[in-house]
LOVEXKE-399012 format. One record per residue (C-alpha): z, y, x; residue number from 0. Coordinates in nm, 3 decimals, padded with zeros to 5 digits. Layout:
<pts>
@Z->Z	Y->Y	X->X	k->NUM
...
</pts>
This chain:
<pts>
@Z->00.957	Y->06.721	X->03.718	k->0
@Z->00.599	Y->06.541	X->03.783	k->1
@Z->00.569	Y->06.371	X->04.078	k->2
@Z->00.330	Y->06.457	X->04.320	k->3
@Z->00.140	Y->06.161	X->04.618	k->4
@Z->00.416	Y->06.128	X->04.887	k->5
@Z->00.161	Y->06.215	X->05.106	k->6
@Z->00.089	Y->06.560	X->04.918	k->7
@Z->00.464	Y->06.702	X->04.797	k->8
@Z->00.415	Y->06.966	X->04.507	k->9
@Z->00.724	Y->07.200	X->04.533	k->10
@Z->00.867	Y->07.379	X->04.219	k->11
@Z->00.732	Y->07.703	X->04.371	k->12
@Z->00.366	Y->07.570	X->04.371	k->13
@Z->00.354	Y->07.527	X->04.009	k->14
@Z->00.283	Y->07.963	X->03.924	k->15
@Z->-00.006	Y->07.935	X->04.114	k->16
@Z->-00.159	Y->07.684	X->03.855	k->17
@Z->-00.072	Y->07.928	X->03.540	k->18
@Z->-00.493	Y->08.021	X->03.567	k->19
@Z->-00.638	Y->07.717	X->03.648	k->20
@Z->-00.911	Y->07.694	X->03.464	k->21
@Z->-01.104	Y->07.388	X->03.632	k->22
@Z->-01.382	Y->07.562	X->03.813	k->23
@Z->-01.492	Y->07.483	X->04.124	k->24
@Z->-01.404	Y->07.840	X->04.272	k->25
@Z->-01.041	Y->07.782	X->04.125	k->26
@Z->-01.003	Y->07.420	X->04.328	k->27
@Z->-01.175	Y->07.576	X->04.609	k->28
@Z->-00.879	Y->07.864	X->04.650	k->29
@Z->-00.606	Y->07.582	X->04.586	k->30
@Z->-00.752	Y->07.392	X->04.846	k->31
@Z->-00.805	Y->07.665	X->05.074	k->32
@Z->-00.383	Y->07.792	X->05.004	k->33
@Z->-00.291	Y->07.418	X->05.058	k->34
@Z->-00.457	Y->07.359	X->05.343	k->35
@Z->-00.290	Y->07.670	X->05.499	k->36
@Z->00.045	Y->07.599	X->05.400	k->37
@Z->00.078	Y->07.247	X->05.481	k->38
@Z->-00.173	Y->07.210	X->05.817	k->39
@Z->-00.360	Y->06.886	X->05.711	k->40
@Z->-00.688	Y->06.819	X->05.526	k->41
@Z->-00.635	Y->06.847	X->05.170	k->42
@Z->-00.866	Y->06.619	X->04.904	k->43
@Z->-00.996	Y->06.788	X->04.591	k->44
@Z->-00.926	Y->06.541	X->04.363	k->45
@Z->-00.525	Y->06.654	X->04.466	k->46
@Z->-00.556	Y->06.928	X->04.337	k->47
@Z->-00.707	Y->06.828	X->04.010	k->48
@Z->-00.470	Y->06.556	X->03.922	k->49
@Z->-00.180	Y->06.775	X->04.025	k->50
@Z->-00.340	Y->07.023	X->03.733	k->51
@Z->-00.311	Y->06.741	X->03.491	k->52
@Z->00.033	Y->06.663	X->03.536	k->53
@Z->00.106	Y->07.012	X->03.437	k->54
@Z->-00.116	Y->06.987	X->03.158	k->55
@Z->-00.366	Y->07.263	X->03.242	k->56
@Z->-00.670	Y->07.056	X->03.199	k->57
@Z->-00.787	Y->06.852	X->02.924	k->58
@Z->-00.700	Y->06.413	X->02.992	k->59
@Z->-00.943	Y->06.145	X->02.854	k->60
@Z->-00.615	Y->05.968	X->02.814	k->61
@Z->-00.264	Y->06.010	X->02.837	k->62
@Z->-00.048	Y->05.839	X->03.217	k->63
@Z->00.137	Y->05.497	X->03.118	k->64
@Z->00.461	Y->05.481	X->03.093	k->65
@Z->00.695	Y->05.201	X->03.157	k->66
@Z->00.729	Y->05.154	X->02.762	k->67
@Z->00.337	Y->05.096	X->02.734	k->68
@Z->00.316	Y->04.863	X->03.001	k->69
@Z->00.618	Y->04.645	X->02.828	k->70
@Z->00.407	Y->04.644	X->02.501	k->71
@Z->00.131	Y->04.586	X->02.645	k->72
@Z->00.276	Y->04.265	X->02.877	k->73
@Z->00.413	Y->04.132	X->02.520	k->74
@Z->00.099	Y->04.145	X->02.293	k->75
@Z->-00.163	Y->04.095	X->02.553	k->76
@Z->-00.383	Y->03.841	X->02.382	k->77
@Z->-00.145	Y->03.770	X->02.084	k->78
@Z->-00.332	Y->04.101	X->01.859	k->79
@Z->-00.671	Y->04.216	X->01.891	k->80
@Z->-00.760	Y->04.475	X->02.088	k->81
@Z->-00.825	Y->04.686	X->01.830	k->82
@Z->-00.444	Y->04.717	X->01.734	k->83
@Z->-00.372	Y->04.741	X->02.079	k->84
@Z->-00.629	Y->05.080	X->02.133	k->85
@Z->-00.486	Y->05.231	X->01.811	k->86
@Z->-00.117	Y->05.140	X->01.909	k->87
@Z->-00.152	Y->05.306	X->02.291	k->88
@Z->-00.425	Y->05.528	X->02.187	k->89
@Z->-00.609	Y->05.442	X->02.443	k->90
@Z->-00.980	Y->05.248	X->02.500	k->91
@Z->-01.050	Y->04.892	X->02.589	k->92
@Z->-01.169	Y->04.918	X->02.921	k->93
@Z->-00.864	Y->05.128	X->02.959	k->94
@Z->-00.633	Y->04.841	X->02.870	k->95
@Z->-00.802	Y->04.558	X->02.997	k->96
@Z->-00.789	Y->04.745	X->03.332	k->97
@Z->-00.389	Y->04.839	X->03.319	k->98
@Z->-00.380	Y->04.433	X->03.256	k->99
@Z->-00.556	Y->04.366	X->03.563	k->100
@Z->-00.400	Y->04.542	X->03.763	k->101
@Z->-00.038	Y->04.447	X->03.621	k->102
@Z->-00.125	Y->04.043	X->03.685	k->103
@Z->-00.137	Y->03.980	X->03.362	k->104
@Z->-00.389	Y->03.771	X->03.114	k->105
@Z->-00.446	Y->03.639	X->02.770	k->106
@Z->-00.265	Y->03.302	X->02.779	k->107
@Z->-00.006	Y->03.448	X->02.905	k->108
@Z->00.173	Y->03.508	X->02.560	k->109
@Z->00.011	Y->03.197	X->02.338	k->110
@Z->00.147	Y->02.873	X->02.307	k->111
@Z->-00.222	Y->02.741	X->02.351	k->112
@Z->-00.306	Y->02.338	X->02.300	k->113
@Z->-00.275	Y->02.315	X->02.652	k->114
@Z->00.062	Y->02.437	X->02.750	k->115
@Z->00.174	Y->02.245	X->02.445	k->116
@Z->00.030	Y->01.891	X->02.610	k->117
@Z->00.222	Y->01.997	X->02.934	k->118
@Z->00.524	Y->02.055	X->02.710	k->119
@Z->00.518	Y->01.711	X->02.540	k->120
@Z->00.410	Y->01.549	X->02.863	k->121
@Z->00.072	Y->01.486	X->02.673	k->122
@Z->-00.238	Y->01.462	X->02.937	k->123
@Z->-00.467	Y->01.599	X->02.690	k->124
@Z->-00.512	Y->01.896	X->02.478	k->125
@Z->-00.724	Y->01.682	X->02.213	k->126
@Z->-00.426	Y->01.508	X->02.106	k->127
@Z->-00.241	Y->01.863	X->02.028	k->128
@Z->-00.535	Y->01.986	X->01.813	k->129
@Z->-00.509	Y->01.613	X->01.608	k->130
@Z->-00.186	Y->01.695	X->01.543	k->131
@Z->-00.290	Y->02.022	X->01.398	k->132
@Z->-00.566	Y->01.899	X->01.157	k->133
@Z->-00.300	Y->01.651	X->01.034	k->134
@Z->-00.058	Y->01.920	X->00.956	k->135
@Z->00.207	Y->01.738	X->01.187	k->136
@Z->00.192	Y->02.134	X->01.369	k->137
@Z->00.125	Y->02.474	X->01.246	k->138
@Z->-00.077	Y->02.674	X->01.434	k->139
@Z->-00.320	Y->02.945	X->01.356	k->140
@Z->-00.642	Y->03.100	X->01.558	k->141
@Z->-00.548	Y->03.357	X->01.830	k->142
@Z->-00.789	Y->03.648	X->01.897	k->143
@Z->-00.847	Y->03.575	X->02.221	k->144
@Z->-01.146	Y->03.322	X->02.345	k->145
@Z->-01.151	Y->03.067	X->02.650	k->146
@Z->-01.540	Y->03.013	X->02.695	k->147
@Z->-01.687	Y->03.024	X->02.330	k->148
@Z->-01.410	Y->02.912	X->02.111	k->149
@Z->-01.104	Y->03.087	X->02.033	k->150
@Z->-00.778	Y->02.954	X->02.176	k->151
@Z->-00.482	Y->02.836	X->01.984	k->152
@Z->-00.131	Y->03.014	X->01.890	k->153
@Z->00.127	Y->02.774	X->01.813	k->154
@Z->00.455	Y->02.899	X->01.729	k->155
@Z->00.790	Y->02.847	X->01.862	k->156
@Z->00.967	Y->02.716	X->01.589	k->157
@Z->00.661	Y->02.519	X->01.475	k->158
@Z->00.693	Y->02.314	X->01.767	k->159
@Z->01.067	Y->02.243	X->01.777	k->160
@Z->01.053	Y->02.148	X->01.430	k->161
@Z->00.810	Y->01.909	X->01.451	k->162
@Z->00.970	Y->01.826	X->01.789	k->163
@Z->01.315	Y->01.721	X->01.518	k->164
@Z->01.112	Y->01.554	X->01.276	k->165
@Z->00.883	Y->01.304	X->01.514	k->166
@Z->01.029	Y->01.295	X->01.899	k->167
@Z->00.856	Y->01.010	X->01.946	k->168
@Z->00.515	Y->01.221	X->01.952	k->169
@Z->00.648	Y->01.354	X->02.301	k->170
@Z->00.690	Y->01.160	X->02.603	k->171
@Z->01.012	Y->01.221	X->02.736	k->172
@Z->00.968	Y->01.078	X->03.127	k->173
@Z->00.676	Y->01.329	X->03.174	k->174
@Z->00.805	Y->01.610	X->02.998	k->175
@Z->00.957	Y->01.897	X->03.203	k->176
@Z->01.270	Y->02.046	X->03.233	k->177
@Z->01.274	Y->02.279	X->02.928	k->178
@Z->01.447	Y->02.355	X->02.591	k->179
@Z->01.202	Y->02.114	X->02.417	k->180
@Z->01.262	Y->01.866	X->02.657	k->181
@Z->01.656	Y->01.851	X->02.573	k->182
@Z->01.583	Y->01.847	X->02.209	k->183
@Z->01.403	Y->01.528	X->02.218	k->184
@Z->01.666	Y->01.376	X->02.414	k->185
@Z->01.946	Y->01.484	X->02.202	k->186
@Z->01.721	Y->01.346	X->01.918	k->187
@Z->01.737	Y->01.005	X->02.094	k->188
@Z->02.090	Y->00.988	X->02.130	k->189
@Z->02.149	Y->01.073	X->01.786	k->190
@Z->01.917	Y->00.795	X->01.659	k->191
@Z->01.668	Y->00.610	X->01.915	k->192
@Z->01.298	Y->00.468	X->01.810	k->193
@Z->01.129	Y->00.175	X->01.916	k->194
@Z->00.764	Y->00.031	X->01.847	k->195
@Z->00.658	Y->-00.234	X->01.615	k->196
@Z->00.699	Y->-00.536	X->01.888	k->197
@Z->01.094	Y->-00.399	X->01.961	k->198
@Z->01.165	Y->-00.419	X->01.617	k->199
@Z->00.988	Y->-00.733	X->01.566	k->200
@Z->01.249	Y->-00.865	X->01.856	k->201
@Z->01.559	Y->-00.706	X->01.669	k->202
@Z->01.447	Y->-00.906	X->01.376	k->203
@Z->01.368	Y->-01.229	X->01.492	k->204
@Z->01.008	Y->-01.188	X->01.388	k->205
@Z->00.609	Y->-01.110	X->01.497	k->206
@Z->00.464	Y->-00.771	X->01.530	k->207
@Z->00.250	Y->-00.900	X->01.197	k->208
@Z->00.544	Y->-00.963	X->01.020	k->209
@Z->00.695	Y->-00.651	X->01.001	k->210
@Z->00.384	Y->-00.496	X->00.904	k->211
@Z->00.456	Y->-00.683	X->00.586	k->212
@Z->00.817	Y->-00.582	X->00.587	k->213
@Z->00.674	Y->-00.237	X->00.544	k->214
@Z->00.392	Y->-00.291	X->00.275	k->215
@Z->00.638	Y->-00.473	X->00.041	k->216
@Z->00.836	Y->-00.174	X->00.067	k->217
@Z->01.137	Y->-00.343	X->00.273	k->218
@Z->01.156	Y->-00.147	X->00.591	k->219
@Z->01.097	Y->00.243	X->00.642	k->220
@Z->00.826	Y->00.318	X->00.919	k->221
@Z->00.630	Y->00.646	X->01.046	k->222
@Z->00.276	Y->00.577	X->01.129	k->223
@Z->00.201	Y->00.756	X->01.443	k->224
@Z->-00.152	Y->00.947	X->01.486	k->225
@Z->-00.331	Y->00.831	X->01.827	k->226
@Z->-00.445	Y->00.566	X->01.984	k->227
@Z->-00.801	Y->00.369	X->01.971	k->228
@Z->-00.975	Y->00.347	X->01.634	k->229
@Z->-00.911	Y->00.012	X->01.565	k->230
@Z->-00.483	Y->00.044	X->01.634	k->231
@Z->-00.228	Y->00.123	X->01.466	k->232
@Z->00.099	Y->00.238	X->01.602	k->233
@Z->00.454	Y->00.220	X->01.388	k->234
@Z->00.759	Y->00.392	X->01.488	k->235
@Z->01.133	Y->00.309	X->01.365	k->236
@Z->01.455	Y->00.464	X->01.375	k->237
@Z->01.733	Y->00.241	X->01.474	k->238
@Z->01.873	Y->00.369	X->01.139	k->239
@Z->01.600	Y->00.233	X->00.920	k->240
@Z->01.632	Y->-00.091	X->01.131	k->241
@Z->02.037	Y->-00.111	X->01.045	k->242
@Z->01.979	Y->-00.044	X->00.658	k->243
@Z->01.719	Y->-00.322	X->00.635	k->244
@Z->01.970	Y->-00.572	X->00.801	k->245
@Z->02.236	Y->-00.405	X->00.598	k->246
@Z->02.097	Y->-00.581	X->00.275	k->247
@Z->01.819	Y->-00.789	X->00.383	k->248
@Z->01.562	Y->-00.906	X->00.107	k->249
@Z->01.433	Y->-01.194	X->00.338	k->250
@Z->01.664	Y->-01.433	X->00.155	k->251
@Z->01.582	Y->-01.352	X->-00.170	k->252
@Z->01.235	Y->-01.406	X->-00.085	k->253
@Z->01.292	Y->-01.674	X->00.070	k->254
@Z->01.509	Y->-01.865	X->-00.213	k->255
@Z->01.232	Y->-01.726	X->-00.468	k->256
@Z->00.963	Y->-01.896	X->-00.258	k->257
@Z->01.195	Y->-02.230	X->-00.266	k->258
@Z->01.235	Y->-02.213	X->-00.633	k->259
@Z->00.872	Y->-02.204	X->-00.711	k->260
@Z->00.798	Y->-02.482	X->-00.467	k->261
@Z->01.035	Y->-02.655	X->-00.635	k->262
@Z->00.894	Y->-02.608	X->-01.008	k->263
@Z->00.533	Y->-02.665	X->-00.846	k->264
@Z->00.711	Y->-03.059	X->-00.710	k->265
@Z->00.873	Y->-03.104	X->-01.096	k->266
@Z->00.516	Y->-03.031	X->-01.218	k->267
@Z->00.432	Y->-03.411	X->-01.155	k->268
@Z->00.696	Y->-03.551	X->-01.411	k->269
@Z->00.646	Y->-03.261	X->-01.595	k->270
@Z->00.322	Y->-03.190	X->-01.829	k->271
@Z->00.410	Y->-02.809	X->-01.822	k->272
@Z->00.191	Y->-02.542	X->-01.685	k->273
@Z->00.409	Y->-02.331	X->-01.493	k->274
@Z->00.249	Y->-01.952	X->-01.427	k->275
@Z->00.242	Y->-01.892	X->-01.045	k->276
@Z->00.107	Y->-01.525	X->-00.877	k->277
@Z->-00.072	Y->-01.410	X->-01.167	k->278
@Z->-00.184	Y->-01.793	X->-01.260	k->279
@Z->-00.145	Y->-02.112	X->-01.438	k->280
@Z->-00.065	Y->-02.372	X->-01.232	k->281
@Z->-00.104	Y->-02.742	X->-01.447	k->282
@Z->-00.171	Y->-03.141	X->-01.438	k->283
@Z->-00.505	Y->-03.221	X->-01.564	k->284
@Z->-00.428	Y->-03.509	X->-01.833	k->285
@Z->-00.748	Y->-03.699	X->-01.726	k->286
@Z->-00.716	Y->-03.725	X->-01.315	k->287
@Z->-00.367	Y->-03.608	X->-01.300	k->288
@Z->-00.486	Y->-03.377	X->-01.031	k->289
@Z->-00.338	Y->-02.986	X->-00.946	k->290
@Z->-00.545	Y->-02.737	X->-01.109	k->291
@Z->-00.518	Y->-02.349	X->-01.109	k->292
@Z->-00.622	Y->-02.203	X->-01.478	k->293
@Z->-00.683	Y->-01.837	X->-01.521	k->294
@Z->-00.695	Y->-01.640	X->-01.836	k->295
@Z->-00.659	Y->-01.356	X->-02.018	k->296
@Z->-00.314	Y->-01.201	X->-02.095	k->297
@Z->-00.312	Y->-01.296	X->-02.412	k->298
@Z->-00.246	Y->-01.622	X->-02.367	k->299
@Z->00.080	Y->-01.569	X->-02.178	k->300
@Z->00.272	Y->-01.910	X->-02.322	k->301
@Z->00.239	Y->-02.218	X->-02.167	k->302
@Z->00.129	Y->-02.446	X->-02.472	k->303
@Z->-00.155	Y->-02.145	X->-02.547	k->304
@Z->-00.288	Y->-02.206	X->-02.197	k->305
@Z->-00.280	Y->-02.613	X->-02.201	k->306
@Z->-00.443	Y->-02.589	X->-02.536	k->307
@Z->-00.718	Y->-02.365	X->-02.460	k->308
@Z->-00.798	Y->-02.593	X->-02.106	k->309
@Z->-00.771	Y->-02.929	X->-02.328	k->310
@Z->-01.063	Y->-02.707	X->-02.545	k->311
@Z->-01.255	Y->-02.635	X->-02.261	k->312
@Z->-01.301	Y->-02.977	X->-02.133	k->313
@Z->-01.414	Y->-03.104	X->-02.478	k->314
@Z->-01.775	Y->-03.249	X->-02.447	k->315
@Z->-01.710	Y->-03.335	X->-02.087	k->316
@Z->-01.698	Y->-03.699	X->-02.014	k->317
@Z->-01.615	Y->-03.643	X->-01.627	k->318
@Z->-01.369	Y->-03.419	X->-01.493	k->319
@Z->-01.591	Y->-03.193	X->-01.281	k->320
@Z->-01.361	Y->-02.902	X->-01.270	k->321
@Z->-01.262	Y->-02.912	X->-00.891	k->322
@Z->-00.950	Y->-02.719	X->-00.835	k->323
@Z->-00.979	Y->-02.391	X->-01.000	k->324
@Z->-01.127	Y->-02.316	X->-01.371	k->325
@Z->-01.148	Y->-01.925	X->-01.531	k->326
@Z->-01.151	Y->-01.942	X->-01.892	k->327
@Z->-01.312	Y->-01.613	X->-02.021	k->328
@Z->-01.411	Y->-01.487	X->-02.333	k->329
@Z->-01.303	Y->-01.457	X->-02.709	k->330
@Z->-01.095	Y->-01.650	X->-02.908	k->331
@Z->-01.371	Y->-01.807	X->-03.100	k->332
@Z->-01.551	Y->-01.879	X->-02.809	k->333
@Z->-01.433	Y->-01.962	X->-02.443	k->334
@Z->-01.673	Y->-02.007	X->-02.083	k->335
@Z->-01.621	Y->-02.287	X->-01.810	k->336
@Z->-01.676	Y->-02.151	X->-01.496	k->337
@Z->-01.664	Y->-02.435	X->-01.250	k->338
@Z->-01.583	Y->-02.410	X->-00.903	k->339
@Z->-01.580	Y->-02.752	X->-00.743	k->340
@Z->-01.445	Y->-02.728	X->-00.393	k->341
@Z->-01.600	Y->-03.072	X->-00.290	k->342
@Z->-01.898	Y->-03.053	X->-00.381	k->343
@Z->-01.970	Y->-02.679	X->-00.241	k->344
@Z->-01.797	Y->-02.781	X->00.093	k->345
</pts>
């Protein structure tokens, strides 16, 4: 049964007297005129009319909202253009927009925008959300809706959490409120914590440096962490990572390796033996029984090829000007001296 203004009550009785409306003015008129007299109060036109068009005996621009458009329309508000939206509810945009207005609702209200993710991730600025997008850390895609010029972002739910599982440490858990993401990082810290490059330097007995050289030999596992000034770089580590590099440290092996080849360098004195150090030749010069470092080709990988070829080189020489370093280059017919004297550059 429509409903009528609760100032204005429509009985069932009323409705015959509607079966000619035709939407004249003469036809209001006479409504008005039998309403008027029946009920003893001032009765608007525009009563009349609207009570016609809940019995469907005029022609509506549009049809009433029910509670089922007003759902839909509180759900995709700003998450699908317009244009879907005016095809969906068949109705125009000025027709929607206004039904939004007056239901309180707006555009963000639906989108995961930069924004609300920074408040999520206790992040004070939106900037550091949209870095994480152009580094593919976070999916997100263009919404149709635009704050000022630029179109705002839609980031997904699940995006979020699962970059939320992969990298916690991109959220800051103190300033983070009390949400579902905000329990997923912490269970992700009880299950295995992170720490900087300076805590792990403390775990391991070492400098910051250091274990920046841990992880370009390929020793420890880290995640380098987008942010920060130009010139810094952060590192984050699972304790995990930290316990399996402990678990079978390579420091010792290093270590001994580095001993060893000390050692060979300190048997080079009673030893006339080049001995091929980092890529080099390390040798006693037979004429000042000085260190030198020799560098050639790979073809002359054995130690007697490499003495032989220096003993050439310094044929013709009556002084030994060679300084500490000498690069033989060239063919095997013909070899090059470059000299690099130390002492006398310095």
């Amino acid at each position: 049964m429509p409903r009528g203004n609760p100032k204005y009550i429509f009985r069932s009785d009323d409705f015959p007297l509607f079966d000619d409306y035709d939407g004249s003015p003469a036809k209001i008129t006479q409504l008005v005129s039998h309403f008027e007299s029946k009920w003893g109060m001032t009765v608007p036109r525009w009563v009349v009319i609207r009570m016609a068009q809940r019995l469907h005996k005029t022609h509506v621009k549009e049809p009433y909202w029910t509670e089922r458009d007003e759902n839909y329309l509180r759900d995709h508000f700003g998450v699908i253009p317009d244009v879907h939206l005016c095809k969906y509810l068949h109705r125009t945009r000025v027709s929607i927009v206004l039904k939004a207005k007056r239901l309180h609702i707006n555009r963000k209200i639906n989108l995961n925008t930069a924004r609300s993710v920074a408040l999520i991730c206790g992040i004070p600025d939106s900037k550091t959300v949209m870095m994480w997008v152009r580094k593919g850390l976070l999916k997100a895609k263009k919404s149709p809706s635009k704050c000022g010029g630029n179109r705002m972002w839609n980031i997904d739910d699940s995006s979020l959490a699962s970059m939320l599982k992969v990298q916690p440490w991109l959220a800051y858990i103190p300033e983070m409120p009390d949400s579902y993401y905000k329990r997923l990082v912490e269970r992700e810290w009880h299950r295995d914590p992170w720490y900087n490059r300076e805590q792990v330097g403390k775990m391991l007995g070492v400098g910051p440096e250091y274990v920046r050289r841990y992880i370009k030999r390929g020793w420890l596992q880290g995640v380098k962490v987008p942010g920060g000034r130009h010139t810094q770089v952060r590192w984050m580590f699972r304790a995990s990572w930290v316990m399996a590099f402990l678990q079978d440290d390579p420091r010792n092996k290093y270590h001994r390796k580095m001993l060893s080849l000390t050692k060979r360098a300190k048997h080079l004195l009673f030893d006339d033996d080049p001995v091929h150090l980092y890529g080099a030749w390390l040798l006693k010069c037979p004429r000042c029984n000085r260190m030198v470092v020799v560098a050639v080709s790979s073809k002359h990988n054995w130690a007697t090829r490499v003495m032989k070829k220096y003993l050439n080189s310094l044929d013709g020489h009556h002084e030994c000007v060679h300084g500490h370093y000498v690069a033989l280059e060239g063919t095997d017919a013909l070899f090059k001296l470059q000299v690099e004297d130390k002492k006398s550059s310095s």
